[in-house]
C-alpha positions as CSV (number, residue, x, y, z in Angstrom):
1,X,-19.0,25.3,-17.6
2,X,-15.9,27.2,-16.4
3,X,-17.2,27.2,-12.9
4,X,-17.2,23.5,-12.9
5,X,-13.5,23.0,-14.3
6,X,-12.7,25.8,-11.7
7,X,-14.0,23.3,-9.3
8,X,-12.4,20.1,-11.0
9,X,-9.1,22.5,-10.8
10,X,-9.1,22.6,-7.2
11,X,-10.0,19.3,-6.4
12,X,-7.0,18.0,-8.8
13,X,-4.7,20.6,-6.9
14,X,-5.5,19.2,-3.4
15,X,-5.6,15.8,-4.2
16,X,-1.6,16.4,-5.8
17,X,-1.1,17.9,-2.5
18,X,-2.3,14.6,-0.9
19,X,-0.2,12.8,-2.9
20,X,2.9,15.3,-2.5
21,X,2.6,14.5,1.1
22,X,3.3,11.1,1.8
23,X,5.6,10.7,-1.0
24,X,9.2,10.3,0.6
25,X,11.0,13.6,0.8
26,X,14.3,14.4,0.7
27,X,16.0,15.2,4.3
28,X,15.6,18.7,5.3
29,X,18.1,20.7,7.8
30,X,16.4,21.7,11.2
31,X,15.8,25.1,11.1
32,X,17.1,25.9,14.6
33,X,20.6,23.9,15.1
34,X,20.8,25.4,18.4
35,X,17.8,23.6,20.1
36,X,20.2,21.3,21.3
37,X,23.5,19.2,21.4
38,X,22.2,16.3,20.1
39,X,19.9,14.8,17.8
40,X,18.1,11.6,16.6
41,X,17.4,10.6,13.1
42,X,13.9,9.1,12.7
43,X,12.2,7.6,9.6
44,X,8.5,7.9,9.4
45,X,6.0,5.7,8.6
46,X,5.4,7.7,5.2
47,X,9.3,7.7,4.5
48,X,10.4,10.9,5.7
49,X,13.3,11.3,7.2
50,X,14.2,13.8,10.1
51,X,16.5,15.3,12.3
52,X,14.6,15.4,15.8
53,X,16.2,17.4,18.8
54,X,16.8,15.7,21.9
55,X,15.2,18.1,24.2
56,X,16.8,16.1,27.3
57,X,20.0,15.3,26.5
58,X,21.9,12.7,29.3
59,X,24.3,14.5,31.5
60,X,27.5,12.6,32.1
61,X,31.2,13.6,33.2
62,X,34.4,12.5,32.1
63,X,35.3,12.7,35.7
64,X,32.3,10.4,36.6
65,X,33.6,7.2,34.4
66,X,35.7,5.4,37.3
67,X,38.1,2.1,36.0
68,X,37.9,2.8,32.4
69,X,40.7,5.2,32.4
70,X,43.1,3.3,29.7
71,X,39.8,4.0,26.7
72,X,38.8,7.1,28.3
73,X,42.1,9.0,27.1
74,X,41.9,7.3,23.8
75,X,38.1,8.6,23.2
76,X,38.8,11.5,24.8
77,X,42.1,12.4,22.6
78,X,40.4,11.2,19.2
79,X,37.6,13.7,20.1
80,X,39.4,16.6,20.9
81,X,41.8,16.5,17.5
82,X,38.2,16.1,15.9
83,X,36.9,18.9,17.4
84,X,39.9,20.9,17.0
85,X,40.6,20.3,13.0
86,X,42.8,17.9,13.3
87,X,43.1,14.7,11.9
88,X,40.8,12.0,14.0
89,X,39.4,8.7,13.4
90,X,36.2,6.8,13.5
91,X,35.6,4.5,16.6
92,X,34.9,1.4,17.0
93,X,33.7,0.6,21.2
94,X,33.6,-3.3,21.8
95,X,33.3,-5.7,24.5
96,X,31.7,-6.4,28.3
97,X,28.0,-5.0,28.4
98,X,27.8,-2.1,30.8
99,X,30.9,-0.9,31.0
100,X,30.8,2.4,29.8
101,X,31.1,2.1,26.3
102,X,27.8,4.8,25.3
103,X,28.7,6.7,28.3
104,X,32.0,7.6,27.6
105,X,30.9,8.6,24.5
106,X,27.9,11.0,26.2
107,X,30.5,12.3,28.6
108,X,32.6,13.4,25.7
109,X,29.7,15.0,24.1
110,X,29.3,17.2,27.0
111,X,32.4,17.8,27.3
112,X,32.8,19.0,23.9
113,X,29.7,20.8,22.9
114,X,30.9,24.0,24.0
115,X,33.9,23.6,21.3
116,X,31.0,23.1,18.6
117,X,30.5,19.1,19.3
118,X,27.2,17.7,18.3
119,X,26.0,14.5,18.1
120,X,23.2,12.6,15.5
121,X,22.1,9.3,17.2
122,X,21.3,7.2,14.0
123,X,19.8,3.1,14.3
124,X,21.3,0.7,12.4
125,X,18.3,-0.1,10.7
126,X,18.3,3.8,9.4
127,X,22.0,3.2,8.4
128,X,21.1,3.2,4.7
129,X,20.1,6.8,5.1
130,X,23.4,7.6,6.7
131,X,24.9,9.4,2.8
132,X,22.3,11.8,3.4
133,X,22.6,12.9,6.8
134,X,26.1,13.3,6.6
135,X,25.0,15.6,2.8
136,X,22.9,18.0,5.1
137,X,25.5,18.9,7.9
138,X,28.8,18.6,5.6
139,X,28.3,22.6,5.2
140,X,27.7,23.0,8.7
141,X,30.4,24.6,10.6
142,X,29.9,22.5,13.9
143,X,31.5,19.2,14.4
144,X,29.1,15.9,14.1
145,X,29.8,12.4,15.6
146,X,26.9,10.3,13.9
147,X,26.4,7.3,16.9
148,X,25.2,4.0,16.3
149,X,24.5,1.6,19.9
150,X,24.7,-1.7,20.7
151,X,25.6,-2.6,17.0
152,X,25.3,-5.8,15.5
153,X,24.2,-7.1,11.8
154,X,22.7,-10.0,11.0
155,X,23.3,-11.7,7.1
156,X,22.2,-9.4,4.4
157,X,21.3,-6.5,6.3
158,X,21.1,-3.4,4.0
159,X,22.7,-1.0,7.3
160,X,25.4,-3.6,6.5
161,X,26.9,-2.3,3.1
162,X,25.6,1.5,3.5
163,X,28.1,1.9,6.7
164,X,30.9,-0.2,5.1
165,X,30.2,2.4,1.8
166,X,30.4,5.7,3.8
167,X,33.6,4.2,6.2
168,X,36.0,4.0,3.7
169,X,34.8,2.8,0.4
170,X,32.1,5.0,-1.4
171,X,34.0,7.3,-4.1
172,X,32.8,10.9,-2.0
173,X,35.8,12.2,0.0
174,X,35.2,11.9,3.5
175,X,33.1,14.9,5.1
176,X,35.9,16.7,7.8
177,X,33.2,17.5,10.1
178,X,31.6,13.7,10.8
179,X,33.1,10.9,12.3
180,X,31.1,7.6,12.9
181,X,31.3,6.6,16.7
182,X,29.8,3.1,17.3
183,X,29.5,0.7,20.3
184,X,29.0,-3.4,19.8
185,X,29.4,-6.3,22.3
186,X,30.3,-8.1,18.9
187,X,33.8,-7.5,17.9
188,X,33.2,-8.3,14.2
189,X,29.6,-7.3,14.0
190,X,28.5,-9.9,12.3
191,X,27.8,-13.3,13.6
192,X,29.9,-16.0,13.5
193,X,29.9,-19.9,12.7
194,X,31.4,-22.7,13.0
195,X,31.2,-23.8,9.2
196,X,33.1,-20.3,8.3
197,X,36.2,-21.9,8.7
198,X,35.4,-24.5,6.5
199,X,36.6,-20.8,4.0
200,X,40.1,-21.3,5.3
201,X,42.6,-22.1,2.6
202,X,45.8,-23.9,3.5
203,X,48.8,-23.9,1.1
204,X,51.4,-26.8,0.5
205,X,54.0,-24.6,2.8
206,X,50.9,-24.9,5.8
207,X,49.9,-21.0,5.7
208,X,47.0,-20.9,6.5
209,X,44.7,-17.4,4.7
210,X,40.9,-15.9,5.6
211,X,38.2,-17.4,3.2
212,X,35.6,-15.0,0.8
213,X,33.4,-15.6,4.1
214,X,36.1,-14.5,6.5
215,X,36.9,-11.9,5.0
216,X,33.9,-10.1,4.8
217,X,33.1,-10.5,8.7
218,X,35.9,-8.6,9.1
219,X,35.9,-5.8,6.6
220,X,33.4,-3.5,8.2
221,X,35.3,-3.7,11.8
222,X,38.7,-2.8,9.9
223,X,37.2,0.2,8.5
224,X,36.7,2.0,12.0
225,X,40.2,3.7,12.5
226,X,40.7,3.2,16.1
227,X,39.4,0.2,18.1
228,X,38.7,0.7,21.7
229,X,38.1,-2.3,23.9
230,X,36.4,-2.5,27.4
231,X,36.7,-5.4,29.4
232,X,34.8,-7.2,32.9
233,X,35.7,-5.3,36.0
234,X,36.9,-7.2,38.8
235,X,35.4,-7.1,42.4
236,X,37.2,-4.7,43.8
237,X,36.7,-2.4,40.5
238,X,33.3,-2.7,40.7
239,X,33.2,-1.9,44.6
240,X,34.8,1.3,43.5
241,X,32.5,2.3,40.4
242,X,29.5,1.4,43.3
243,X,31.5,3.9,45.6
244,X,31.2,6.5,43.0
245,X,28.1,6.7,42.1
246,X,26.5,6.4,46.2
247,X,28.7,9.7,46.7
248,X,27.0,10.7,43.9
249,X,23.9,10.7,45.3
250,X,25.1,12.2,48.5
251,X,25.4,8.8,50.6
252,X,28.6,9.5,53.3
253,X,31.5,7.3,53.7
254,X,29.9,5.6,56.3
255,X,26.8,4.1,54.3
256,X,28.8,3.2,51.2
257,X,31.6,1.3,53.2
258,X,28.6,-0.4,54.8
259,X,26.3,-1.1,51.6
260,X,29.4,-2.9,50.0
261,X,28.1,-6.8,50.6
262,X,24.9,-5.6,49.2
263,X,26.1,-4.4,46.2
264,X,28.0,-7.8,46.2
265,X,24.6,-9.3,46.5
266,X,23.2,-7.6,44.1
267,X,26.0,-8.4,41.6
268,X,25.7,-11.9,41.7
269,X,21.8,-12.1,41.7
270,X,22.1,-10.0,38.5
271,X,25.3,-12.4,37.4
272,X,27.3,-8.7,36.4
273,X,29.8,-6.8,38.0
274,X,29.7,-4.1,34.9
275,X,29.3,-0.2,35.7
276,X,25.1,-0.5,34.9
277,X,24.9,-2.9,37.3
278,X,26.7,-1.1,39.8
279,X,24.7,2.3,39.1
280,X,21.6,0.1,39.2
281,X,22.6,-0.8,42.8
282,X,23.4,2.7,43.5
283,X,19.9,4.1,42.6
284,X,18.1,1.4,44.9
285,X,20.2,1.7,47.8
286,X,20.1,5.6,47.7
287,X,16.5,5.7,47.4
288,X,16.0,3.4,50.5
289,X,18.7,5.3,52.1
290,X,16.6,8.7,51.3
291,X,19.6,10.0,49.9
């Protein structure tokens, strides 16, 4: 008899262990913060959540980003009073695709790591877990920018109200050592429509004040400290970014005055004259070059 409730024992133990396993945890630390400069927050399918090193991290220079000069030394300033105890804000990165916008932001990264920069690459559908990230590295001595791409809610996305909360809003002081560092094509972040201004209310005197609706579109932008806006690039701008990055790839002065109606070409078949594009070009050319 007692070697059969031994037996039921066991069996009850490992089965709770089963259980234990894919019940959602809370998140854990890394337990080597030096594996890298940067890392990505992933939920698995069984609800964990976890702080994954990026073993290959993207190199990028400050000195690299051509035509973007005007947000570079706002990025670049904001970062460096973060990463030197000073007071900083969280940044908002809007407007033309492929500009520079997640680059600048990498360059910077690089830049700053050997001050004690790091970086946390959250998506916004993992948003809702951002209160306890920013709980596991608010003891940690390093600076964290927690970055968010190509960002963009639609209605009633939880992501939504978490990053508004943890912004400016939720009743926890604001950790010194995270800043939130996003990048959107969308200006407000959420979309807009026609009938919103239907929310408009007009007084007898004709001022005109935001709706309920309005309003809300707008709160989550507000609550990013410093806006930084990147705009189209001209021809002759994006000539110059295509410039850069041949050279880069060790094409002479020769060859890139030469490929310039290609990479005009190639512009307009892609219908962009943004920085991507012209790194896109860039990459071909080289590589039929043999560069």
């Amino acid at each position: 008899m007692n070697e059969q409730f031994q037996k039921l024992i066991e069996r009850a133990e490992q089965l709770i262990g089963r259980i234990e396993s894919i019940l959602p945890q809370p998140l854990a630390a890394p337990t080597d913060w030096s594996a890298s400069i940067a890392w990505r927050y992933r939920r698995r399918s069984s609800g964990h959540g976890v702080l994954e090193p990026v073993k290959h991290v993207a190199t990028m220079a400050l000195d690299s980003l051509r035509e973007i000069d005007v947000q570079k030394e706002k990025i670049e300033r904001n970062t460096r009073q973060f990463v030197e105890g000073k007071p900083a804000n969280n940044v908002l990165l809007t407007g033309a695709r492929g500009t520079g916008k997640s680059s600048l932001i990498r360059a910077c990264l690089q830049a700053y790591a050997p001050q004690g920069l790091r970086l946390i690459e959250v998506d916004k559908a993992e948003l809702t877990d951002l209160p306890d990230i920013v709980e596991v590295v608010s003891q940690r001595p390093e600076k964290f920018i927690v970055f968010s791409d190509d960002l963009s809610f639609d209605e009633g996305e939880p992501g939504y109200k978490a990053l508004k909360s943890i912004l400016d809003g939720s009743i926890a002081a604001s950790t010194p050592n995270v800043l939130i560092y996003a990048t959107s094509n969308r200006r407000h972040l959420l979309p807009e429509y026609m009938k919103d201004n239907l929310t408009y209310k007009h007084t007898d005197d004709g001022e005109v004040h935001p709706g309920e609706v309005i309003e809300e579109k707008i709160s989550l932008s507000e609550r990013f400290g410093l806006w930084v806006s990147f705009y189209p690039f001209s021809q002759n701008e994006y000539l110059t970014i295509v410039g850069q990055w041949l050279s880069s790839f060790g094409v002479d002065d020769a060859a890139i005055a030469a490929a310039r109606p290609e990479a005009l070409v190639w512009a307009l078949e892609r219908g962009s004259r943004s920085g991507r594009v012209a790194y896109q070009f860039a990459r071909d050319y080289a590589g039929r070059a043999g560069a």
